[in-house]
N, C-alpha and C positions, 0 to 999 in steps of 0.2 A: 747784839755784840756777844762777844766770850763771856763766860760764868764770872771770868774771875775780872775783882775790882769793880765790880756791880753793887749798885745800890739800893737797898728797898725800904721806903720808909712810910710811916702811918701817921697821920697829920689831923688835927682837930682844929679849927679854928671857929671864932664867932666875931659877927661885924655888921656890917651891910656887905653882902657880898654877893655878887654876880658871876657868869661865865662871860668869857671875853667873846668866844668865838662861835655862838649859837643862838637865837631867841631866847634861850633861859636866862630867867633872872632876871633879863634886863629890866623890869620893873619895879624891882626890889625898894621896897619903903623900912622896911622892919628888920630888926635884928635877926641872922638867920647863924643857926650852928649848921657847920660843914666838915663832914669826915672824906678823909681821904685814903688814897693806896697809891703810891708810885713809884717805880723805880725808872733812877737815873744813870746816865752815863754820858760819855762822850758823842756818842754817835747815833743813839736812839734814848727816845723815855719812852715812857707810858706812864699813865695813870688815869683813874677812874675817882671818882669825889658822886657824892651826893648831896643834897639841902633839904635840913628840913627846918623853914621859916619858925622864928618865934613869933610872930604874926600874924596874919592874912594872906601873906604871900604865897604864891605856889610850891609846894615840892618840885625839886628839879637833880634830874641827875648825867651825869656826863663820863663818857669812858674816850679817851684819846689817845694818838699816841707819834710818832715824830721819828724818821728813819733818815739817816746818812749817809751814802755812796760817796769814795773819792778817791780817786787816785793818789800815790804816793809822792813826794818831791816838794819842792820848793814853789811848783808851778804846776797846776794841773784842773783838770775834771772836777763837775760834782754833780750830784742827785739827790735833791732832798723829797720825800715822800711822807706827807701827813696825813690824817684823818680823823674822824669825830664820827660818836654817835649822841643822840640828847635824845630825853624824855623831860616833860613838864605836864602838872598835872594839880588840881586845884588840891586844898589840903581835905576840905570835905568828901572830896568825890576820889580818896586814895586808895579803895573797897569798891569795884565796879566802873562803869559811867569809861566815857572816853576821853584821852589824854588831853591837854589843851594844845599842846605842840609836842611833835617826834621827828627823828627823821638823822639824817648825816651829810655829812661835808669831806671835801678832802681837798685836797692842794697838793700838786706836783711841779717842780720848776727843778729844771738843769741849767748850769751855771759853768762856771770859771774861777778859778783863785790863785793869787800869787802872793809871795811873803818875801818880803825884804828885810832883815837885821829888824826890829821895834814896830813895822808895819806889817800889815795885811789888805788884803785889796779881796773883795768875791763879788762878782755880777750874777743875777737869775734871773728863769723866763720859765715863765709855764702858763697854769690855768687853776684856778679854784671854782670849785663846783658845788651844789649842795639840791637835795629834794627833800622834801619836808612836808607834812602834815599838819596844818594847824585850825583846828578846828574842824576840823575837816575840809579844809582846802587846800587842794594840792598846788606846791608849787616846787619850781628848778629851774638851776640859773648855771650859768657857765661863763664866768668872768676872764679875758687873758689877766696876766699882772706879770709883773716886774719889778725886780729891787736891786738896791745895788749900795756895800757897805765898806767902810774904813774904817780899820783899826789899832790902834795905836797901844802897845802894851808896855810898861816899864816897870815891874813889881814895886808896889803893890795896888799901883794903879792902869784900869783900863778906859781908854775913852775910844769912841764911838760916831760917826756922824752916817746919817741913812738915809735913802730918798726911796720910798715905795708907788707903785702906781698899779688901779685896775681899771680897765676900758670895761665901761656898762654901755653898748654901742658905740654910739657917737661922744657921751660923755665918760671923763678920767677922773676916777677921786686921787686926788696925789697927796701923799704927806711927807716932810721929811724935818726931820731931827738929831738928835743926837741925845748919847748916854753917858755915866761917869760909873763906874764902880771900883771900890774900895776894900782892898783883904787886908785886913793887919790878924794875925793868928786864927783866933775862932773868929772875930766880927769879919763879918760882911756888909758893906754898905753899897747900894745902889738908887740912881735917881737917873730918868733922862723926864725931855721937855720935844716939844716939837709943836707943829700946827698945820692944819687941812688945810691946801691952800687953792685945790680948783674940784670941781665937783659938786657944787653946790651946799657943800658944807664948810665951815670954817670957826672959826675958835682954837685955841691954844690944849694941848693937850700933855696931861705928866704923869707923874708915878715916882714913889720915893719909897723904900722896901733896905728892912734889914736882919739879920739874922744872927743868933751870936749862942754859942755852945753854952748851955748853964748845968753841964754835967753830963757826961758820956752814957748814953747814947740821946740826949734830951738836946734839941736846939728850940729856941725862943725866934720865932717871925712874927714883922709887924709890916703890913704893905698899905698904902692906897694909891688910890688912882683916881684921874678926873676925867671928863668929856673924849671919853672913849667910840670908835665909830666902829661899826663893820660893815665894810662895801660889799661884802657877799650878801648879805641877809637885810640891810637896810637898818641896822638900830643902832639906836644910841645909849649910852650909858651916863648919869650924872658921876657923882662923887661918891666914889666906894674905898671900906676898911675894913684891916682886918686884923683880929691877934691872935696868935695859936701856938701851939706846940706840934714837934714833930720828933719823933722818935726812928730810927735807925733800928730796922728789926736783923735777925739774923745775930746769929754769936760771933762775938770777935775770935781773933787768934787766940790759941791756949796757951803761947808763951812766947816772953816779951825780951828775952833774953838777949839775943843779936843786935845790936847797936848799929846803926847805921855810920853810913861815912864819917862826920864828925857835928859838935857842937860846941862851942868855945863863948861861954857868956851868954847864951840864947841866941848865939847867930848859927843860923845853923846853913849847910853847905851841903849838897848832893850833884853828888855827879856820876854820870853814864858815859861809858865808852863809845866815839863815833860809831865804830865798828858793830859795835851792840845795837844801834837806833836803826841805824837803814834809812836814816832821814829825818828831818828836824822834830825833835818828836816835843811832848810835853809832860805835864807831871802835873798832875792831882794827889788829895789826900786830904785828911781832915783838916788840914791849913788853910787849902783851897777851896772848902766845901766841896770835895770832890771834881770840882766845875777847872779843867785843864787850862794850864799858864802855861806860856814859851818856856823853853829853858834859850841859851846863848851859848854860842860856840866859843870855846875857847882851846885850842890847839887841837888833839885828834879825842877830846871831849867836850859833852853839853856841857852847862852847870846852870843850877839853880842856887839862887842863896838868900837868906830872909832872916829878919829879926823873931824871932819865936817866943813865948811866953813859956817856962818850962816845963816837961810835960814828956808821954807818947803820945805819936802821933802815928799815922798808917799812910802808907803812897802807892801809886804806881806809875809807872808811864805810859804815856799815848804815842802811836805811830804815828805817821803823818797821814794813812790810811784809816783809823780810829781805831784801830787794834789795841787792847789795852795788853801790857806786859811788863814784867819782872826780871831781865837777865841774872842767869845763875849767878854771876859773877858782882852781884850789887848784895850788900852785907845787910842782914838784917830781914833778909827774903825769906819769906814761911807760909804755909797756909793762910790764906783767911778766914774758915770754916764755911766757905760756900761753893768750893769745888774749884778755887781759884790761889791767884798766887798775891799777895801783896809785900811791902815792906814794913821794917818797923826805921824810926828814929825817937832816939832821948834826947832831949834836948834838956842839959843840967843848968 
């Protein structure tokens, strides 16, 4: 994506903690500290983490990363493009000796999406693949899959329902469920639930994960998760946890002078010109956790509008395309100090 309204942040965490998407971890018994690097955005991340167990457990380290293609409009195209690489490795043998598992994974699926006023609709189809070394056994797998999700937004909530599937030959692992989350200023909260229901695995499966700013640039995260599956690799996951800190690198704006639209009592109101969007676009910023909301049309502009806790806060918008931008004409537009353009709002 463009420089600007990019996100890069450094994350510590310690818990029982696993990778979701590779043999690593997954047998994680012991307390393990986990550092991380990632930056986010709309349309692509990336991030790279490491483990090093307080235990017996292996060392394990993981670099990933998540890419977006879509066309513009209300109704259109998409191409999403992922990948992984992993390393694991015992903790005695971290000075020589060969890994216990290595290797990579990727996932590609083209799709469809369409957005109605509070809904959203996307269908996808592709293949997830992966070759890997464990032990010194080779192995590689080529799974088709398909997913297909609805989504429901009304500030400050989003809900979610999902049904995924991958053909292992003749047999389908299928899971479907659903999500809830929750933005009220800096808190984030998020929980979904679901269950395996052909494929030879089944049990209930969830995750509950929250987030909440304890002082600029420092946010507090707490996640777990239960009976986690991957039909690419074969493994399972019990019950994992975690608590950490993440920090938000890079300098902010040098001056905070420009006021946005308006703020009246902590409600605060942003709006962009139709003419400016090009198409239904959205609006991140530290409100959001950067993580993009609809905005709603109302005459020949969007709007956003939300209860705030008082404060500065930073924005930008999203195209319908994932282009992040700033029109000249939105007040309070300034550098970000990363090569890019953001906003400011006060909210008194």
């Amino acid at each position: 994506m463009p420089a600007r309204a990019q996100e890069w942040r450094a994350t510590a965490q310690v818990g029982r903690v696993t990778y979701g998407s590779s043999p690593v971890g997954t047998g994680a018994e012991n307390a393990t500290a986990v550092l991380g690097l990632t930056r986010t955005a709309a349309a692509d991340w990336l991030g790279l983490s490491a483990a090093l167990p307080l235990g017996n457990d292996p060392f394990w380290a993981v670099l990933a990363g998540w890419k977006r293609l879509s066309t513009r409009g209300e109704a259109g195209g998409l191409l999403d493009l992922s990948g992984h690489g992993f390393y694991q490795r015992d903790r005695v043998s971290l000075v020589g000796g060969a890994p216990q598992a290595a290797g990579a994974g990727f996932d590609a699926r083209a799709g469809a999406f369409t957005r109605s006023g509070l809904l959203s609709l996307e269908a996808r189809g592709g293949v997830a693949g992966e070759r890997s070394d464990r032990s010194g056994t080779i192995s590689g797998r080529l799974l088709p899959a398909a997913d297909a999700r609805l989504s429901l937004v009304r500030s400050p909530v989003t809900l979610q329902g999902e049904a995924r599937a991958w053909w292992d030959g003749s047999n389908r692992h299928t899971w479907t469920g659903g999500a809830l989350q929750v933005l009220r200023g800096a808190v984030q909260l998020w929980g979904s639930a679901g269950a395996w229901v052909s494929g030879g695995v089944s049990g209930a499966t969830w995750s509950v994960g929250a987030r909440a700013g304890v002082g600029h640039p420092i946010e507090l995260q707490v996640l777990a998760r239960g009976n986690t599956f991957d039909p690419l690799y074969l493994t399972t996951t019990g019950t994992t946890f975690s608590v950490g800190l993440s920090a938000r690198l890079g300098r902010g704006p040098a001056a905070l002078a420009p006021v946005a639209e308006r703020s009246r009592d902590g409600r605060a109101v942003i709006r962009i010109a139709a003419r400016d969007a090009g198409g239904p676009p959205s609006i991140a910023g530290d409100f959001t956790g950067w993580k993009p909301v609809a905005m709603r049309r109302q005459g020949g502009q969007w709007l956003w509008e939300a209860r705030l806790e008082p404060g500065v806060y930073h924005y930008a918008f999203v195209g319908a395309d994932g282009t992040w931008f700033v029109p000249k004409s939105v007040k309070g537009r300034q550098d970000d100090g990363m090569g890019g353009v953001t906003a400011v709002l006060v909210v008194s």
